[in-house]
C-alpha positions as a printed Julia matrix, in Angstrom:
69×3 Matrix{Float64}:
   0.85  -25.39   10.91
   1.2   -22.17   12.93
   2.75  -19.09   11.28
   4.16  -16.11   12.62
   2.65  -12.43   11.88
   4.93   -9.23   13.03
   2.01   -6.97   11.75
  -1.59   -6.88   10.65
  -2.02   -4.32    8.22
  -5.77   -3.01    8.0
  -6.6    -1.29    4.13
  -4.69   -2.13    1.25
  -5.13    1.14    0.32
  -1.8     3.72   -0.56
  -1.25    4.15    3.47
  -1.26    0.26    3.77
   0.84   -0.69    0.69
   3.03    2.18    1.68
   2.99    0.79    5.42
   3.89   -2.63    3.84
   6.87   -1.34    1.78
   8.77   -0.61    4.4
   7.33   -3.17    6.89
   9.48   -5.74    4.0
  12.36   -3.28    4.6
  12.57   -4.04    8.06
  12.23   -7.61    7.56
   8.96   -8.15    9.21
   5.98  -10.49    8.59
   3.25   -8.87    7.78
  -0.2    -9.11    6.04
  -1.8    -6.94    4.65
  -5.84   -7.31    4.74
  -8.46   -5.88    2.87
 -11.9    -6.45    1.57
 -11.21   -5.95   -2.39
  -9.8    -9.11   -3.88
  -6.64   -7.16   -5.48
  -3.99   -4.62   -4.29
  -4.71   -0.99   -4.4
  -8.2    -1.66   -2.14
 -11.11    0.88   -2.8
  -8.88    2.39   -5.5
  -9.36   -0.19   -8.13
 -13.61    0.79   -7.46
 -13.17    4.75   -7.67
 -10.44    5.5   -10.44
  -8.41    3.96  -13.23
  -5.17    4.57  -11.97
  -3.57    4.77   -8.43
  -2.84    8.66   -9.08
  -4.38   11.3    -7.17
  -5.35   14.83   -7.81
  -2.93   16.17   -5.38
   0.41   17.58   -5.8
   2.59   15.05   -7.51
   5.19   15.6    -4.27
   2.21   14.03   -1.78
   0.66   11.24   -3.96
   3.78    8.59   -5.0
   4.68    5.33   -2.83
   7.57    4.51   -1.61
  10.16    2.4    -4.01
   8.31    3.9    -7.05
   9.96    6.64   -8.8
   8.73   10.08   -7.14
   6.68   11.81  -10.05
   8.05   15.26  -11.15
   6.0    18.12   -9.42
Protein backbone atom coordinates (compact mmCIF):
# COMPACT_ATOMS: atom_id res chain seq x y z
CA UNK A 1 0.00 0.00 0.00
CA UNK A 2 1.41 3.36 -1.13
CA UNK A 3 0.42 6.54 0.75
CA UNK A 4 0.57 9.98 -0.12
CA UNK A 5 2.80 12.67 1.94
CA UNK A 6 2.19 16.62 1.06
CA UNK A 7 5.02 17.41 3.64
CA UNK A 8 7.83 15.96 5.69
CA UNK A 9 8.16 17.80 8.72
CA UNK A 10 11.79 17.55 10.31
CA UNK A 11 11.69 18.26 14.56
CA UNK A 12 8.74 17.81 16.48
CA UNK A 13 9.82 20.51 18.30
CA UNK A 14 7.37 24.00 18.85
CA UNK A 15 8.45 25.17 15.08
CA UNK A 16 7.34 21.65 13.81
CA UNK A 17 4.11 21.15 15.82
CA UNK A 18 3.42 24.74 15.04
CA UNK A 19 4.35 23.98 11.23
CA UNK A 20 1.92 20.97 11.55
CA UNK A 21 -1.03 23.00 12.97
CA UNK A 22 -1.56 24.75 10.20
CA UNK A 23 -0.20 22.21 7.64
CA UNK A 24 -3.92 20.28 9.05
CA UNK A 25 -5.48 23.70 8.32
CA UNK A 26 -4.68 23.57 4.87
CA UNK A 27 -5.67 20.11 4.51
CA UNK A 28 -2.37 18.60 3.75
CA UNK A 29 -0.70 15.24 4.55
CA UNK A 30 1.94 15.58 6.48
CA UNK A 31 4.29 13.81 9.00
CA UNK A 32 5.89 14.99 11.29
CA UNK A 33 9.37 13.13 12.23
CA UNK A 34 11.47 13.18 15.07
CA UNK A 35 13.87 11.17 17.07
CA UNK A 36 12.01 11.33 20.68
CA UNK A 37 9.26 8.77 20.85
CA UNK A 38 6.51 11.53 21.95
CA UNK A 39 5.38 15.02 20.76
CA UNK A 40 7.12 18.05 22.00
CA UNK A 41 10.78 16.43 20.71
CA UNK A 42 13.91 17.56 22.79
CA UNK A 43 11.46 19.40 25.06
CA UNK A 44 10.16 16.50 26.96
CA UNK A 45 14.44 15.87 27.77
CA UNK A 46 15.22 19.63 28.87
CA UNK A 47 12.06 20.96 30.86
CA UNK A 48 8.81 19.93 32.48
CA UNK A 49 6.58 21.90 30.56
CA UNK A 50 6.49 23.19 26.89
CA UNK A 51 6.83 26.93 28.30
CA UNK A 52 9.68 29.03 27.64
CA UNK A 53 11.41 31.80 29.42
CA UNK A 54 10.55 34.29 26.83
CA UNK A 55 7.90 36.79 26.66
CA UNK A 56 4.59 35.06 26.98
CA UNK A 57 3.60 37.00 23.40
CA UNK A 58 6.62 34.78 21.52
CA UNK A 59 6.35 31.33 23.24
CA UNK A 60 2.40 29.96 22.66
CA UNK A 61 1.36 27.62 19.56
CA UNK A 62 -1.02 28.14 17.41
CA UNK A 63 -4.81 26.86 18.36
CA UNK A 64 -3.78 27.10 22.08
CA UNK A 65 -4.99 29.98 23.95
CA UNK A 66 -2.25 32.89 23.64
CA UNK A 67 -0.93 33.28 27.35
CA UNK A 68 -1.45 36.81 28.88
CA UNK A 69 1.86 38.89 28.59
Amino acid sequence: MTHKTDVVVTGGGQAGLAAGYHLRRRRLVFVILDAQAAPGGSWRHRWHSPHLLSPAEHSWLPGRSRPAG
